[in-house]
C-alpha atoms as a printed R data frame, in Angstrom:
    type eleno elety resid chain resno       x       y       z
1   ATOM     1    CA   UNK     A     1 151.020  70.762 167.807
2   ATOM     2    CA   UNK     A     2 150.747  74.394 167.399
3   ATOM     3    CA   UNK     A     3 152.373  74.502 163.788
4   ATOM     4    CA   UNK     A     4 149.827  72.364 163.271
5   ATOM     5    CA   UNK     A     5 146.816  74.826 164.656
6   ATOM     6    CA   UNK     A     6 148.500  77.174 162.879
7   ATOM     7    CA   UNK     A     7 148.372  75.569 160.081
8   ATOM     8    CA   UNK     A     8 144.398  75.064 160.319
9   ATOM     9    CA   UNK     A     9 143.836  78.669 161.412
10  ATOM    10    CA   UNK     A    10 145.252  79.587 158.334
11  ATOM    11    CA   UNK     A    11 143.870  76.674 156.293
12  ATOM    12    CA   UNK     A    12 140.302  78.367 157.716
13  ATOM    13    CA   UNK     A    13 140.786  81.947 156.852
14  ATOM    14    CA   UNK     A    14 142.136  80.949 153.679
15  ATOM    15    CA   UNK     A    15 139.051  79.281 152.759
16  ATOM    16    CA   UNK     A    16 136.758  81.888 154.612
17  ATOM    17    CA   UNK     A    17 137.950  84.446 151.583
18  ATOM    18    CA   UNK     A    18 137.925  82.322 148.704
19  ATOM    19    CA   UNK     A    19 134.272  81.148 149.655
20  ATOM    20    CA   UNK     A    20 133.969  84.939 150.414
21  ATOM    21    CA   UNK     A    21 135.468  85.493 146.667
22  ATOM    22    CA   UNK     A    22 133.052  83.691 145.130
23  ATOM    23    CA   UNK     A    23 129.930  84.808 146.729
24  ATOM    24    CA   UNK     A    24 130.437  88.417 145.891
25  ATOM    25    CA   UNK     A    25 132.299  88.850 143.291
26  ATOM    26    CA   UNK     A    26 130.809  90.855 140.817
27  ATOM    27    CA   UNK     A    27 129.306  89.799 137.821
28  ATOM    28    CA   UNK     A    28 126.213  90.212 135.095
29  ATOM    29    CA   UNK     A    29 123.550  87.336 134.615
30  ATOM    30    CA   UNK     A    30 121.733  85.788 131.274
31  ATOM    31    CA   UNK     A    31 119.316  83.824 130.566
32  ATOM    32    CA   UNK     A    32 120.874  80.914 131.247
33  ATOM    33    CA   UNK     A    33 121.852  81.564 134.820
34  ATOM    34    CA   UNK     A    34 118.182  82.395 135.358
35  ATOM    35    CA   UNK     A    35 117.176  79.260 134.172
36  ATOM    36    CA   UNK     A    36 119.775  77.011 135.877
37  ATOM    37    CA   UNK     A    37 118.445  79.352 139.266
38  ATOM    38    CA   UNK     A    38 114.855  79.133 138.611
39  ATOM    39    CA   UNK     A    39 115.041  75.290 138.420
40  ATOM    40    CA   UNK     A    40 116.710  75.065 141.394
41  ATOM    41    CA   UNK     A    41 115.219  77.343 143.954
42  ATOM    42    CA   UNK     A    42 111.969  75.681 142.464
43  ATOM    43    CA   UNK     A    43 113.033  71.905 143.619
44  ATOM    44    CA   UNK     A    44 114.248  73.547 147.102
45  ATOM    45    CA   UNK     A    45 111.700  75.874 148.365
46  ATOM    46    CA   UNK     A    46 108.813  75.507 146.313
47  ATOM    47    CA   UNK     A    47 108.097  72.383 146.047
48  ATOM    48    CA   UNK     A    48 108.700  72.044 142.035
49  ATOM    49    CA   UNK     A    49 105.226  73.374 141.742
50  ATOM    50    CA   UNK     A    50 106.331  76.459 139.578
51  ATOM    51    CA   UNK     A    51 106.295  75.984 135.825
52  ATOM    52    CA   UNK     A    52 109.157  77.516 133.797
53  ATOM    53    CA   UNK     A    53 108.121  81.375 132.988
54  ATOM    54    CA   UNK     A    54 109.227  83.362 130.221
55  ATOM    55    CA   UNK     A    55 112.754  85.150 131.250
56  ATOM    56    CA   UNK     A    56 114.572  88.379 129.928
57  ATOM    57    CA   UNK     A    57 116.876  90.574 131.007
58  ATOM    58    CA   UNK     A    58 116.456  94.418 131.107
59  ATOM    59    CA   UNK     A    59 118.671  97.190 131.717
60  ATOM    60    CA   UNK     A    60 116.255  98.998 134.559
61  ATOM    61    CA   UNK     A    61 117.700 101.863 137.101
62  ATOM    62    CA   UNK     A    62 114.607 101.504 139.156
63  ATOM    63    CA   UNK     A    63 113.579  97.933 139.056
64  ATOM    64    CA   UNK     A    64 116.380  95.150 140.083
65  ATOM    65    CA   UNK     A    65 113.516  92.669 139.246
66  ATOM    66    CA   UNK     A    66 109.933  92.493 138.101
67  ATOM    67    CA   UNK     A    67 107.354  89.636 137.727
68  ATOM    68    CA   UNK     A    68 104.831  90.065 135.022
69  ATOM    69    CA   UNK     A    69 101.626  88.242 133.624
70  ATOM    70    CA   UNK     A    70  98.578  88.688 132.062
71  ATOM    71    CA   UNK     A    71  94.771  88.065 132.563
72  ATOM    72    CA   UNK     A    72  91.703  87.047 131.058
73  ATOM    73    CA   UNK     A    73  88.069  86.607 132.516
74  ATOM    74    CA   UNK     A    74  87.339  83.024 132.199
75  ATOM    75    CA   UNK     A    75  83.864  81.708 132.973
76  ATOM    76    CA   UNK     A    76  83.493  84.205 135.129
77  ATOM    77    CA   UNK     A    77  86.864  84.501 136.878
78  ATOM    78    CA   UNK     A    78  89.958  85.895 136.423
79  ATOM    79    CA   UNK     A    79  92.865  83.740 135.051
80  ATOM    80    CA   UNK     A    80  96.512  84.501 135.265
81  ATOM    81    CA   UNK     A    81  98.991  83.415 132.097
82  ATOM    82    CA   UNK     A    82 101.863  84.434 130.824
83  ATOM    83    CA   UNK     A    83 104.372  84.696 133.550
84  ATOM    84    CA   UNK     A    84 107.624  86.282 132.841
85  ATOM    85    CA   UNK     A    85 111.016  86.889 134.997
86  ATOM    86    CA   UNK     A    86 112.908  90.248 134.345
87  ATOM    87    CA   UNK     A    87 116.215  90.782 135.996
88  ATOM    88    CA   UNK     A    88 118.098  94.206 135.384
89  ATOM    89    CA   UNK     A    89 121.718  93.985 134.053
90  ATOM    90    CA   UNK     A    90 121.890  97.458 134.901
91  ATOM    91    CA   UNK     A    91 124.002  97.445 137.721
92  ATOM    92    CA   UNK     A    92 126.924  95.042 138.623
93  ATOM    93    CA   UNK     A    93 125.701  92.723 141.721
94  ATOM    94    CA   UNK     A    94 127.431  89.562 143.415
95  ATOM    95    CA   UNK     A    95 125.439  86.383 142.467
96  ATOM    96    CA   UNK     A    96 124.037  86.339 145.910
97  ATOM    97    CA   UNK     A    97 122.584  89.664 145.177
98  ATOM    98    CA   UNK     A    98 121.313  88.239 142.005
99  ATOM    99    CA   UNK     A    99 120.061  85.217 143.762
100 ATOM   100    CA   UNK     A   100 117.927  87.253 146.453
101 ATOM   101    CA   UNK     A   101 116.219  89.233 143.811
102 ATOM   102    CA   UNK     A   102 115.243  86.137 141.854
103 ATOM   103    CA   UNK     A   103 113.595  84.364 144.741
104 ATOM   104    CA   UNK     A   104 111.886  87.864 145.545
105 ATOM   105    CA   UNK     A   105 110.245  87.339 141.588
106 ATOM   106    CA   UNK     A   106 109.717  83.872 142.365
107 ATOM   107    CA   UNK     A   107 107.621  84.439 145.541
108 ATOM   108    CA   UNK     A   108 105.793  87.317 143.486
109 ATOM   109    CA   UNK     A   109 105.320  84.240 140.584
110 ATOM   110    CA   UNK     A   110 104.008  82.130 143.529
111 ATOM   111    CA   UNK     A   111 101.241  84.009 145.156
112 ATOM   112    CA   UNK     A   112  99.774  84.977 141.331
113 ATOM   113    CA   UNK     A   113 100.095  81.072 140.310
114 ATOM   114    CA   UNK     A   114  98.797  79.830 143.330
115 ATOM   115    CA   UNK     A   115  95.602  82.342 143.320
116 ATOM   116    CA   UNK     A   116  96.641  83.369 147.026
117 ATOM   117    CA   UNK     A   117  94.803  86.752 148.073
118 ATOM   118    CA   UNK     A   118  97.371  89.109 149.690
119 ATOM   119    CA   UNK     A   119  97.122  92.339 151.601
120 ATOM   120    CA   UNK     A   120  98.981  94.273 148.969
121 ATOM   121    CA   UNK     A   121 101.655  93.368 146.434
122 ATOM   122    CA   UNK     A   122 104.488  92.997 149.228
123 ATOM   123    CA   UNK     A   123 101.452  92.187 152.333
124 ATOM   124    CA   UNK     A   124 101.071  89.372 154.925
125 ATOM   125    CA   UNK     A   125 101.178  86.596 152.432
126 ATOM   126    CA   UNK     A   126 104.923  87.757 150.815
127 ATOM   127    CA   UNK     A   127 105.822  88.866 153.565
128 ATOM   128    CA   UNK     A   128 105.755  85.660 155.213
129 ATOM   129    CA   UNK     A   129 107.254  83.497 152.473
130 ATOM   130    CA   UNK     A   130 110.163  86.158 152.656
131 ATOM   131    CA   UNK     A   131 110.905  85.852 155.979
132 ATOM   132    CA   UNK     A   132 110.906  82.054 155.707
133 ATOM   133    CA   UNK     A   133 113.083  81.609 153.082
134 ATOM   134    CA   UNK     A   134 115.092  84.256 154.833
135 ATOM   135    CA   UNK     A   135 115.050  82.349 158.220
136 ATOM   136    CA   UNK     A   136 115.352  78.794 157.126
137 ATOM   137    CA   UNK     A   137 118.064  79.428 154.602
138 ATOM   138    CA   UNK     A   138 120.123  82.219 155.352
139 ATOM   139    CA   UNK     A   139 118.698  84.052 152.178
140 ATOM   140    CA   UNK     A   140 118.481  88.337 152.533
141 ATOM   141    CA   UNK     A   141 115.327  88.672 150.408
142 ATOM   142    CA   UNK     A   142 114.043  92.331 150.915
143 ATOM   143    CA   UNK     A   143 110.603  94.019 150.076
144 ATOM   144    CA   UNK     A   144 112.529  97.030 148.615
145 ATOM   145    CA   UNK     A   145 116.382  96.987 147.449
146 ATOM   146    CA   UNK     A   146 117.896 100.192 147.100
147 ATOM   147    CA   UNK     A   147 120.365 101.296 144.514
148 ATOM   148    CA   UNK     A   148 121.717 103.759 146.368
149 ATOM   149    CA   UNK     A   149 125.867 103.667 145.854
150 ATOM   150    CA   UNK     A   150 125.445 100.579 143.240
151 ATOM   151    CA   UNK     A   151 128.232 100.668 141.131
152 ATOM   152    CA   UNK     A   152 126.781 101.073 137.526
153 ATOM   153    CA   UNK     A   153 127.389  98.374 135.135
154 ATOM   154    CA   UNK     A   154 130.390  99.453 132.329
155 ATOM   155    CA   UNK     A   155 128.656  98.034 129.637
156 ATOM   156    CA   UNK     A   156 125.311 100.266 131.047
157 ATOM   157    CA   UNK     A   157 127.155 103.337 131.400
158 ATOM   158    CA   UNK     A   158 125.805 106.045 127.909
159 ATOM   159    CA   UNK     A   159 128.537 107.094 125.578
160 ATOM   160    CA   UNK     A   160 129.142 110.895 126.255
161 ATOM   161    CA   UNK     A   161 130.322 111.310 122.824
162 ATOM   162    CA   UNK     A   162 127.357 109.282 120.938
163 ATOM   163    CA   UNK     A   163 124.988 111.310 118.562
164 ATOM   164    CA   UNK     A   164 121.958 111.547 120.391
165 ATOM   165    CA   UNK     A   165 118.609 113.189 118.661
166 ATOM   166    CA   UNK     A   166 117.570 116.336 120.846
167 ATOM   167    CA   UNK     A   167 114.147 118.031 120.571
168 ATOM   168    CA   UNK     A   168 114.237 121.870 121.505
169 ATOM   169    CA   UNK     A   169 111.175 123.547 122.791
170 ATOM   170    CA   UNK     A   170 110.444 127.016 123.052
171 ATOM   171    CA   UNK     A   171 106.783 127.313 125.291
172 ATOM   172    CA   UNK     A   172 104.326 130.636 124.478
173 ATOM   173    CA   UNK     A   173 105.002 131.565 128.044
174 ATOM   174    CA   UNK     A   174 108.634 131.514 127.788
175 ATOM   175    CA   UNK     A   175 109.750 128.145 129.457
176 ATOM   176    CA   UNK     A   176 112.231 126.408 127.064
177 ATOM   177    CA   UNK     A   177 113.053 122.357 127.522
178 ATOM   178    CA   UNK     A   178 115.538 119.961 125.892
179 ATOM   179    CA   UNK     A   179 114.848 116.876 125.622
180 ATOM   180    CA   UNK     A   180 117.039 113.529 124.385
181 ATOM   181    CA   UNK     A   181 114.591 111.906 121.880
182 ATOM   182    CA   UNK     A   182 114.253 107.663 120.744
183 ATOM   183    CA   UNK     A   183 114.793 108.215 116.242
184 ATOM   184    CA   UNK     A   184 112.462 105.667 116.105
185 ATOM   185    CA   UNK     A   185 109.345 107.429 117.355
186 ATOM   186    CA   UNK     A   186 110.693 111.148 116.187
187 ATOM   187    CA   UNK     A   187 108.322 111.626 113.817
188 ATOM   188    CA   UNK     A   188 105.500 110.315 115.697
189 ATOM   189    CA   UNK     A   189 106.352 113.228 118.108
190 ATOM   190    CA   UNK     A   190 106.940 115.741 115.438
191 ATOM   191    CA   UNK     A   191 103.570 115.311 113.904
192 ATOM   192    CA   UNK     A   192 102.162 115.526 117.492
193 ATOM   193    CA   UNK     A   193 104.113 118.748 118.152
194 ATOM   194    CA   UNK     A   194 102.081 120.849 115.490
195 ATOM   195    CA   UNK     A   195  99.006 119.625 117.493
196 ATOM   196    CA   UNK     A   196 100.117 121.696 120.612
197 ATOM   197    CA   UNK     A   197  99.339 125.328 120.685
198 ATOM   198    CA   UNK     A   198 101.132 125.899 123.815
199 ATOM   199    CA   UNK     A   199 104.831 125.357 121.847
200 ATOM   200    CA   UNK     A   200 105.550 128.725 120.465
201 ATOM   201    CA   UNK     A   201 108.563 127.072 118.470
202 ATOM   202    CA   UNK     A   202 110.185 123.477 118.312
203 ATOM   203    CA   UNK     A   203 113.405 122.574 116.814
204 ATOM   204    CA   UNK     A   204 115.324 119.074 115.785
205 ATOM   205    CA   UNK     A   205 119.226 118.581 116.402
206 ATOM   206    CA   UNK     A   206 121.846 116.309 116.227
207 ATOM   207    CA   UNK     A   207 124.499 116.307 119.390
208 ATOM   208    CA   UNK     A   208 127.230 114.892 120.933
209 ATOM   209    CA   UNK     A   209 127.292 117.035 123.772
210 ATOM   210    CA   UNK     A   210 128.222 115.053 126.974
211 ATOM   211    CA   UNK     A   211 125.938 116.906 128.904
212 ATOM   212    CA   UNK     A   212 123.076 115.201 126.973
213 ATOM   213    CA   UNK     A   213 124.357 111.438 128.198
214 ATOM   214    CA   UNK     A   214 122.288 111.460 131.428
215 ATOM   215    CA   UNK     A   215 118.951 112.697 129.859
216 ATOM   216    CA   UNK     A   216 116.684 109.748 129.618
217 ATOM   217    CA   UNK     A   217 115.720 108.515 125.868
218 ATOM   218    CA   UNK     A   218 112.177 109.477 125.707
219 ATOM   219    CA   UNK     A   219 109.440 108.478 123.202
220 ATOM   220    CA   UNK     A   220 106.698 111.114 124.293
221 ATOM   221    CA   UNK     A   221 106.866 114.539 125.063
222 ATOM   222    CA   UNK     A   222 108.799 114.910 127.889
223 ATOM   223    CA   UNK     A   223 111.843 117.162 128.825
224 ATOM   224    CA   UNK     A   224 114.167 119.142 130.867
225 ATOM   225    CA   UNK     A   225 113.318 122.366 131.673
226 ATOM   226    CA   UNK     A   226 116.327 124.799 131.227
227 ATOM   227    CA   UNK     A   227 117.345 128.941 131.287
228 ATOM   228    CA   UNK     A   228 116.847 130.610 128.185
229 ATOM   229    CA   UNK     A   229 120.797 131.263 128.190
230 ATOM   230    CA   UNK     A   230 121.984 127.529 128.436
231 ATOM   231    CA   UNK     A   231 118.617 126.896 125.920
232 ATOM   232    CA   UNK     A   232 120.483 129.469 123.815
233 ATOM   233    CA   UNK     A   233 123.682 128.044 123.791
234 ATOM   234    CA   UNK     A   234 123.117 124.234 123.149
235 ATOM   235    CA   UNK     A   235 120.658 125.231 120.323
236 ATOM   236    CA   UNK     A   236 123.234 127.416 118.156
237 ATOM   237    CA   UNK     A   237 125.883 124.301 118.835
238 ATOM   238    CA   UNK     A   238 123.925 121.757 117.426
239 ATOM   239    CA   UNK     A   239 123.570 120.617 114.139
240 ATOM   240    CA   UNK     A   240 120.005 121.585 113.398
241 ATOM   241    CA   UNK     A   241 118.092 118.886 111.104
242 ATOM   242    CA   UNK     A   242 114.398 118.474 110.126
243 ATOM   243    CA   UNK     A   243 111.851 116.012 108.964
């Protein structure tokens, strides 16, 4: 008799950490996996009433998921179209993780393709779907979800030794600013840099300074303020190039 308990009790916890295996271990999502979860959260909680949106996947640090659309004023009212699902690949999450952040979209998708008026974008109305679906099911749907100590995905993670395209700016009152620039819209910026009378001097390099791997990739003018003695130094190690 208590073989056999023990047998059970260990039968139990065994089981308790393979489900446990399972439910957060970590993985990546595609477009497939939103589809297959979309379809089935829809049939569960929502009544089938939500038509298939456009899906993609980004690679966001801010945003672990965003629902979009678009309007148009229709005889005199505003109509919603063009829903679309964006999950961030950015950082590795369990599937439950996933899972929560695609029924947060899918209440977002709700309230727009219903026409429900809410306080704000997270007010009364989400609010309360949230908590029901949280209640009910044993979901952990939050309002905000921080990324605070989220491991980083590998395949997210910049290159320290890539060539990256860095703009150098030297201001007429003596600030200087570095930034890490997108190739395709360099000359876009270039021609708009001769526009700007405040830029005493403005420079194009090529680097594969690690230091640069953590500057965002901008497309406008935007950079990183710096001392004129780390300015200095990056500037006479880089390859200098023009257009």
């Amino acid at each position: 008799m208590k073989n056999g308990l023990r047998r059970c009790i260990a039968s139990a916890r065994f089981f308790i950490l393979y489900s446990s295996f399972f439910i957060y271990k970590i993985m990546q999502v595609d477009i497939k996996w939103m589809e297959t979860w979309f379809d089935r959260f829809n049939h569960d909680y929502f009544d089938g009433g939500l038509p298939r949106p456009r899906f993609a996947l980004s690679k966001s640090r801010t945003r672990l998921g965003s629902m979009a659309c678009k309007r148009r004023l229709k005889m005199g009212r505003i109509q919603y179209y063009d829903y679309s699902i964006h999950i961030s690949n950015y950082y590795d999450q369990s599937e439950r993780q996933f899972q929560n952040v695609m029924l947060h979209e899918m209440i977002h998708y709700s309230i727009a393709y219903m026409g429900l008026k809410d306080t704000s974008s997270h007010g009364v109305v989400f609010r309360g779907m949230m908590d029901s679906l949280n209640r009910k099911y044993g979901w952990d749907i939050t309002v905000m979800s921080s990324t605070r100590n989220v491991k980083v995905s590998e395949d997210m993670k910049p290159d320290p030794n890539k060539e990256r395209l860095v703009l150098a700016l030297e201001m007429a009152d003596g600030k200087r600013y570095l930034s890490v620039v997108n190739p395709h819209f360099a000359r876009r910026l270039n021609a708009e840099l001769k526009r700007v009378p405040q830029i005493k001097k403005a420079s194009w390099h090529i680097s594969t300074d690690a230091c640069f791997a953590h500057y965002p990739v901008v497309r406008s003018m935007r950079g990183r303020r710096v001392e004129r003695d780390v300015y200095d130094e990056k500037v006479r190690e880089m390859k200098q190039i023009t257009f």
